[in-house]
Backbone as a printed PyTorch tensor [residue, N CA C, xyz], in Angstrom:
tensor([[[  0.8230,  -1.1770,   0.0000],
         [  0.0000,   0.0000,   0.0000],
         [  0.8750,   1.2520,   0.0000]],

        [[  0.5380,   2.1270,  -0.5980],
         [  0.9970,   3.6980,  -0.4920],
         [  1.0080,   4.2550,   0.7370]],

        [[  1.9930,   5.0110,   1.3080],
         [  2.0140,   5.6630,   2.2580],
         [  1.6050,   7.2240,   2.4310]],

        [[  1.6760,   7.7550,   0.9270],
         [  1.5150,   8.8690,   0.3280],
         [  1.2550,   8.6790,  -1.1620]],

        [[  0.8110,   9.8400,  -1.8030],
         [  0.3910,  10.1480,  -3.1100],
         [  1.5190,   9.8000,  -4.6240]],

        [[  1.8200,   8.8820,  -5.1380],
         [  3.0550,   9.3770,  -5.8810],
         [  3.0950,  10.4040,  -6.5760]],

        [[  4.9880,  10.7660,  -6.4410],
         [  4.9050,  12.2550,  -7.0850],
         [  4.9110,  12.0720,  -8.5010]],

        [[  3.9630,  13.0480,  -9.6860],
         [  4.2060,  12.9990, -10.3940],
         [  5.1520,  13.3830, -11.7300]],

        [[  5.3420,  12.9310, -12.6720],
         [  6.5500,  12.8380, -13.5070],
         [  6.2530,  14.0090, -14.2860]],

        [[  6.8820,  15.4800, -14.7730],
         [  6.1230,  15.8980, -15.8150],
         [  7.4430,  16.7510, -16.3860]],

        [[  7.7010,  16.6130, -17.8150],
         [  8.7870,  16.7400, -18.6320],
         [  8.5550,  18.1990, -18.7220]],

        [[  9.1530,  19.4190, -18.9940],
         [  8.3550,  20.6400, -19.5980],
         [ 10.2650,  20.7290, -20.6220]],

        [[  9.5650,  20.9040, -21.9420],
         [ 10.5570,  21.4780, -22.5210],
         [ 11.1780,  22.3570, -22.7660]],

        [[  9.8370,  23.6900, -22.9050],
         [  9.9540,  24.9360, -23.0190],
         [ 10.8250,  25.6150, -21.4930]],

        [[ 11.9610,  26.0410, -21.8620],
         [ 13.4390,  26.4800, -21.1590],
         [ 12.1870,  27.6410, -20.2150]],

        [[ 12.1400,  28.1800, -20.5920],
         [ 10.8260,  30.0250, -20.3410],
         [ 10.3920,  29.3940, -19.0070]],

        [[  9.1420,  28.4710, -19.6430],
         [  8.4400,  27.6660, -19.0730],
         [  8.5950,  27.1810, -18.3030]],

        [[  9.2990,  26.2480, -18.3250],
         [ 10.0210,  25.4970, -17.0000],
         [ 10.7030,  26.3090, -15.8880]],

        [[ 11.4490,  27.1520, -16.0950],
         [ 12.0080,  28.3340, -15.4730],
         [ 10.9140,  28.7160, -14.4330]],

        [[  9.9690,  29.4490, -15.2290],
         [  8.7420,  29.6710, -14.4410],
         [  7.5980,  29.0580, -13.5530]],

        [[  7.7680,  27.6530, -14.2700],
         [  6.6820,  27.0460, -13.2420],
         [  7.3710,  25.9040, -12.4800]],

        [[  8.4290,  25.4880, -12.8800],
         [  9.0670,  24.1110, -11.8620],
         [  8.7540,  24.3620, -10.4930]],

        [[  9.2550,  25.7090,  -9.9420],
         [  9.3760,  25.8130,  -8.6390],
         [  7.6310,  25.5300,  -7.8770]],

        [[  6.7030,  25.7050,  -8.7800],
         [  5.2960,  26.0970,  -8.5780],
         [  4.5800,  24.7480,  -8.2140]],

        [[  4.8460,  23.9760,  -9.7930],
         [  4.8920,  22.7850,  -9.7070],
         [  4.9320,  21.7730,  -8.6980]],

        [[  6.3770,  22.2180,  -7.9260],
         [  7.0820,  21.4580,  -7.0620],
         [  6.1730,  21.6350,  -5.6470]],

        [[  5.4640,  22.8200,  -5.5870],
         [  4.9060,  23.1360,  -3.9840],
         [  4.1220,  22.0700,  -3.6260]],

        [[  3.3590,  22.8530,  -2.3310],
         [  2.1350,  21.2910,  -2.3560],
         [  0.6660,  22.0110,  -2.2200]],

        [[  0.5420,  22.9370,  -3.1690],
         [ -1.0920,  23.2820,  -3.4030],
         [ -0.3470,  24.9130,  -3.9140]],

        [[ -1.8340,  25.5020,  -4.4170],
         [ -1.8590,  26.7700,  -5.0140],
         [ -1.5410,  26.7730,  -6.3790]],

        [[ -1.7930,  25.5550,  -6.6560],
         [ -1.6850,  25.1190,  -8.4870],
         [ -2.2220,  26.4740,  -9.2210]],

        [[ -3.1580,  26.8370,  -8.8770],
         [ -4.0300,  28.2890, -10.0580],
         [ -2.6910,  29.4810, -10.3200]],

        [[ -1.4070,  29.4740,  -9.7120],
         [ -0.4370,  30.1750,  -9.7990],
         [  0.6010,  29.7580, -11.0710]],

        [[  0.5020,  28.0340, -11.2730],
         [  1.1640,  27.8530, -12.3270],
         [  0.1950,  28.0120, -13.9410]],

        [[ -1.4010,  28.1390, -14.0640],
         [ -1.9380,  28.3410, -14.8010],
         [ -1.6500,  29.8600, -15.4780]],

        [[ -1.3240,  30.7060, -13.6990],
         [ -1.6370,  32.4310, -14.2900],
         [ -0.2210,  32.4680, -15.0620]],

        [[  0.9800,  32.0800, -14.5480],
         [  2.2960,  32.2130, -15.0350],
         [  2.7180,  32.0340, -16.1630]],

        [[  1.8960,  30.1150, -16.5190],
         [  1.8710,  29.9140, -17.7770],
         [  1.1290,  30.8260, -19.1040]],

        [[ -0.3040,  31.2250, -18.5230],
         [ -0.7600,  31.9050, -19.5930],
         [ -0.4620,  33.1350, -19.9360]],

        [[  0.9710,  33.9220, -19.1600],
         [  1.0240,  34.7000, -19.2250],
         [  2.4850,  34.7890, -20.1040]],

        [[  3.2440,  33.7270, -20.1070],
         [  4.0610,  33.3690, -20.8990],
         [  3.5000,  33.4690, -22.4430]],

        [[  2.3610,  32.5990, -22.6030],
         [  1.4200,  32.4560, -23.9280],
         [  1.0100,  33.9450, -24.2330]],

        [[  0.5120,  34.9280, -23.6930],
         [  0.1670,  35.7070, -24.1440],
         [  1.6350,  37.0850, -24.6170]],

        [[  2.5870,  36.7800, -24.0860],
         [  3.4910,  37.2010, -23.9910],
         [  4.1850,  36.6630, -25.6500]],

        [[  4.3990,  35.7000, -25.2640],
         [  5.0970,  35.3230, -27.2380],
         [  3.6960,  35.3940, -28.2700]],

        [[  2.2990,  35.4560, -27.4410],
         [  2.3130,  35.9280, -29.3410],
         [  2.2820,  37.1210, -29.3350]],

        [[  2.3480,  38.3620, -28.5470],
         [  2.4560,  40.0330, -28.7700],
         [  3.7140,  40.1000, -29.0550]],

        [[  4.7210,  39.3000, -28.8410],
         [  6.2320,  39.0740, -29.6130],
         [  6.0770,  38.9910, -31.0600]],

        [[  5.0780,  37.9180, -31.7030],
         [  5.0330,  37.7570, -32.6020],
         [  4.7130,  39.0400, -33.9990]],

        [[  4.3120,  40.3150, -33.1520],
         [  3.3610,  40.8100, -33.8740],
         [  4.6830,  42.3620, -33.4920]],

        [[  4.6350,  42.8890, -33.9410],
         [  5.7530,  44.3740, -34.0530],
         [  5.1650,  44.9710, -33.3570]],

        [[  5.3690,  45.6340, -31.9300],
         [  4.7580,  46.8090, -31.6050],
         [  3.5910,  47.6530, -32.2360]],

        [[  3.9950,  48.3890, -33.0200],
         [  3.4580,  49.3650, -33.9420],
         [  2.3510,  49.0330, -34.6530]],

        [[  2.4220,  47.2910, -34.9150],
         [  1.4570,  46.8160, -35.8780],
         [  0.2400,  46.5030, -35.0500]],

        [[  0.9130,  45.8130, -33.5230],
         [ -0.0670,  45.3380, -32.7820],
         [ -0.7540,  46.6310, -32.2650]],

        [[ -0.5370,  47.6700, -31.8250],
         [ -0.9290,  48.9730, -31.7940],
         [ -2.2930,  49.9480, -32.7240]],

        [[ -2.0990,  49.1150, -34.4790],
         [ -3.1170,  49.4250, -35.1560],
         [ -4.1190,  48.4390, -35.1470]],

        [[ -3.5400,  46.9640, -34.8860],
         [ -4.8260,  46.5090, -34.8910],
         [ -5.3000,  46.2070, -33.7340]],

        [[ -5.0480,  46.7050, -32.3290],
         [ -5.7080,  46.4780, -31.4690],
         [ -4.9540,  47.7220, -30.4760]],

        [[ -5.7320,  48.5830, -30.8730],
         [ -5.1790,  50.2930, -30.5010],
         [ -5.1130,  50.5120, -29.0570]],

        [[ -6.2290,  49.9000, -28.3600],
         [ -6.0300,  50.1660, -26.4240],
         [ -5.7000,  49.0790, -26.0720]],

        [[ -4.1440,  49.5990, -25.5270],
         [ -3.3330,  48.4650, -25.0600],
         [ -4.1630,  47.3630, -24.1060]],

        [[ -4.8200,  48.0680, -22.8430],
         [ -5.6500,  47.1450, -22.3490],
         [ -6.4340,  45.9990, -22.8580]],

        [[ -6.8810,  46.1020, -24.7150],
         [ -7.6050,  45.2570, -25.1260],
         [ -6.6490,  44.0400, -25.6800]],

        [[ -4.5340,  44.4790, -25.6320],
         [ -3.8630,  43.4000, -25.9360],
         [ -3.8610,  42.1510, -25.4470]],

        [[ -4.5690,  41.8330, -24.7050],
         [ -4.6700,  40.5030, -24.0290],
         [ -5.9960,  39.6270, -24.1100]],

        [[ -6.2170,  38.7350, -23.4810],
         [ -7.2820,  37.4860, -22.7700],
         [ -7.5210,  37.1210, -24.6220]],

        [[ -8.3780,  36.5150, -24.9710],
         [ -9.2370,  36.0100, -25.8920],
         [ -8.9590,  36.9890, -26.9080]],

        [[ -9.0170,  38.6270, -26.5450],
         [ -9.1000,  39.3550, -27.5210],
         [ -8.0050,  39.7190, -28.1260]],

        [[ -6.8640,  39.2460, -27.7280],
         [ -5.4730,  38.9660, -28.5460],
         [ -5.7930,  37.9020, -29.1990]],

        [[ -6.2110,  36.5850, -29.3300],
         [ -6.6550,  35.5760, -29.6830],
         [ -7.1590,  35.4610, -30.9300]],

        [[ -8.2980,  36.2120, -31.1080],
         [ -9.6210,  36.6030, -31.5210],
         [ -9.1090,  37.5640, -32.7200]],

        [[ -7.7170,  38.7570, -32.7690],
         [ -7.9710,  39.4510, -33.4330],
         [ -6.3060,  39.4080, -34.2010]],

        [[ -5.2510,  37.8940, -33.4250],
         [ -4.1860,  37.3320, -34.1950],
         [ -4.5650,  36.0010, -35.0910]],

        [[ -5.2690,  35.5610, -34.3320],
         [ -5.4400,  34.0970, -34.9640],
         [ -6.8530,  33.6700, -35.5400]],

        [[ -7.5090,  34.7550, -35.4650],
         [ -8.6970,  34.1900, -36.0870],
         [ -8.8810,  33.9010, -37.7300]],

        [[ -9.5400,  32.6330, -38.0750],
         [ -9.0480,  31.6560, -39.1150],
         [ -9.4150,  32.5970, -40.9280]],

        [[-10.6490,  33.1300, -40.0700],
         [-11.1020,  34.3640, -41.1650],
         [ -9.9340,  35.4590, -41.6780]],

        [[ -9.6250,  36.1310, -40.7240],
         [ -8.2150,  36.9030, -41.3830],
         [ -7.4320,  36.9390, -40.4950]],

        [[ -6.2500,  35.6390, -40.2010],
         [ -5.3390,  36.0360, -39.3450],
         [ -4.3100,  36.9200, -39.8190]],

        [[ -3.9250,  37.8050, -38.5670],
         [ -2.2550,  38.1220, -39.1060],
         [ -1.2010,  36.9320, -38.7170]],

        [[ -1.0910,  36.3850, -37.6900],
         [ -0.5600,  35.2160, -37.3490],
         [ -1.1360,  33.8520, -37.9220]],

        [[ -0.3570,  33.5640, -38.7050],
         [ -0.8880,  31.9820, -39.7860],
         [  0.1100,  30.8520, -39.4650]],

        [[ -0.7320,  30.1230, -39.1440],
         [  0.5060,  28.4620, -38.5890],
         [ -0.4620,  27.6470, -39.5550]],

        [[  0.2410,  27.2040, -40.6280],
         [ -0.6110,  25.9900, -41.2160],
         [ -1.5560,  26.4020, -42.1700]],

        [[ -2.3540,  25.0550, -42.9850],
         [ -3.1180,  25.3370, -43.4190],
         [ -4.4490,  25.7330, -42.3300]],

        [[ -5.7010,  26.0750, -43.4890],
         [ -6.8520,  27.0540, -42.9030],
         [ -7.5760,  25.8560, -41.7470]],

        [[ -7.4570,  24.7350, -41.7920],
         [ -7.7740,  23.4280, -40.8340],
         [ -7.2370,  23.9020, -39.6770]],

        [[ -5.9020,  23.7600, -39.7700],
         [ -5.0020,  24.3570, -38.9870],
         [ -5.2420,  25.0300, -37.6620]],

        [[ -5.3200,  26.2030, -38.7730],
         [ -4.8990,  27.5730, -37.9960],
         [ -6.6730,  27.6780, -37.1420]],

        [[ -7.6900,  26.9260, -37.6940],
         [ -8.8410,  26.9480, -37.1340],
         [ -9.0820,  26.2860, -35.7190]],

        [[ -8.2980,  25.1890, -35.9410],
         [ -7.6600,  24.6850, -34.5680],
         [ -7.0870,  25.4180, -33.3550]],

        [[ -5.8440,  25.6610, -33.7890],
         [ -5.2200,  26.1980, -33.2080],
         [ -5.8490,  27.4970, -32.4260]],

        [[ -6.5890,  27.7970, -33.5140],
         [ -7.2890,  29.3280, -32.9020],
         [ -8.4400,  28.8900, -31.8620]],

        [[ -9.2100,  27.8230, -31.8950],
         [-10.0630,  27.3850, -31.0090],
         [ -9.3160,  27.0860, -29.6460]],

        [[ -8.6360,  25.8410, -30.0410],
         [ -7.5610,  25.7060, -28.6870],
         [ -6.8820,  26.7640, -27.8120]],

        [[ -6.6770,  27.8570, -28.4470],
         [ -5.9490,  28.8160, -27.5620],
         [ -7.0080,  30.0490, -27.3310]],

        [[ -8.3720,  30.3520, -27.7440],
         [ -9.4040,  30.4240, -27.4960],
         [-10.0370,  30.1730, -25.9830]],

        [[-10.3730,  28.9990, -25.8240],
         [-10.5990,  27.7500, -24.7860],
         [ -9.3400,  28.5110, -23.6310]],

        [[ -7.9780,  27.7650, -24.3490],
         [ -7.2110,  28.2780, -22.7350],
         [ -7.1570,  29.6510, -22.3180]],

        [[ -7.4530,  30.6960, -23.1880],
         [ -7.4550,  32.1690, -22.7370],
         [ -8.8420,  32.2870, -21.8470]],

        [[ -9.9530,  31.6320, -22.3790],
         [-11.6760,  31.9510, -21.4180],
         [-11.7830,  30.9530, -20.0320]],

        [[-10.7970,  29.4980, -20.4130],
         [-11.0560,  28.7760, -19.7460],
         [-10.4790,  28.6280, -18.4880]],

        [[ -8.6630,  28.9270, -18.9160],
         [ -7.7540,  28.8200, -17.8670],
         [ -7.0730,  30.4120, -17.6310]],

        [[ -7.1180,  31.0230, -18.4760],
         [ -6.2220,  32.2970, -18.2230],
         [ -7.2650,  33.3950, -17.3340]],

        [[ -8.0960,  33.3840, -17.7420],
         [ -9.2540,  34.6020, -16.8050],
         [ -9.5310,  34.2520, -15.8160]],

        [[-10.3360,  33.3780, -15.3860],
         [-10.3080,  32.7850, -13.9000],
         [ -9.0370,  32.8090, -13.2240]],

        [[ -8.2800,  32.6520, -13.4390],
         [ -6.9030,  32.8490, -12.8940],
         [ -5.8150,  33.6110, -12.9250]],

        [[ -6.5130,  34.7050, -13.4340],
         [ -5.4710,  36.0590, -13.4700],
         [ -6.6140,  37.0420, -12.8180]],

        [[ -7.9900,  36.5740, -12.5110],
         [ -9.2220,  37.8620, -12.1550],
         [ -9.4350,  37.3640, -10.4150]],

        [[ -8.7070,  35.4960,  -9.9990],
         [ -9.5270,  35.5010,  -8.7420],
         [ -8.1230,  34.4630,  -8.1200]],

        [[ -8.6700,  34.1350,  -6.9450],
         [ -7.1580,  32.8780,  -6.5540],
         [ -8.1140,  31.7040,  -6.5290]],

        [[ -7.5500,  30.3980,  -6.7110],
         [ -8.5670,  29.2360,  -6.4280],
         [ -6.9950,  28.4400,  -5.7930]],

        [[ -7.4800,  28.2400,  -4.9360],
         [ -7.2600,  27.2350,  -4.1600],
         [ -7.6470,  25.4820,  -4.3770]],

        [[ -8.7690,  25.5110,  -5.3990],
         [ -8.7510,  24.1820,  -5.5910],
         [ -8.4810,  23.8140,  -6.9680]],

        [[ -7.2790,  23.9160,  -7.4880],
         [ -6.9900,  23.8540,  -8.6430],
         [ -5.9010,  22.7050,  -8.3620]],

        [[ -5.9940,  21.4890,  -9.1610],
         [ -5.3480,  19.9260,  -8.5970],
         [ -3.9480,  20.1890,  -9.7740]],

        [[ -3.1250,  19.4810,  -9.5280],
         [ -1.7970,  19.6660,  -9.7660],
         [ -2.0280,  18.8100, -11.4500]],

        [[ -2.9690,  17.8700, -11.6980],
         [ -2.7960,  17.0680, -12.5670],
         [ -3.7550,  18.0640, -13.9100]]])
């Protein structure tokens, strides 16, 4: 029988990433801290992706550079400026990172949760 929980195994490749959340990872609760960190990494490389100046015209109040509506107005499949792939693709992709901006990034950059499980 177990005496405790086993710890679990989890690879992170991204150098950034790992940097940022190992230590988080490693605690023993307050998981909703490695969600805010991570998505803030994500929102961070794709306003990299995009030139200052450019991201500026198409999304003029800085406040609106973030959550979904960075999302919504880089990757959307109709006219992205940011294109990964074919139009299948990039429709994907744009849903998926969609989802983690409404699903995981707002709740957890607007409140603290405490019951957010490590897995």
């Amino acid at each position: 029988m177990f005496e405790s929980a086993p710890t679990p195994v989890l690879m992170i490749y991204d150098e950034e990433l790992r940097q940022r959340t190992s230590d988080l990872l490693a605690a023993s609760g307050r998981y909703d801290r490695v969600l805010r960190e991570a998505t803030t990494v994500l929102e961070a490389r794709l306003r990299q992706k995009v030139p200052f100046d450019d991201l500026a015209k198409i999304i003029p109040n800085a406040a609106d550079q973030m959550e979904d509506n960075l999302v919504n107005k880089l990757l959307s499949p109709n006219n992205p400026i940011l294109v990964f792939g074919e139009r299948h693709e990039q429709t994907r992709l744009f849903r998926i990172l969609g989802g983690v901006m409404a699903y995981l990034r707002n709740p957890s950059h607007h409140s603290v949760d405490n019951n957010v499980e490590w897995s």
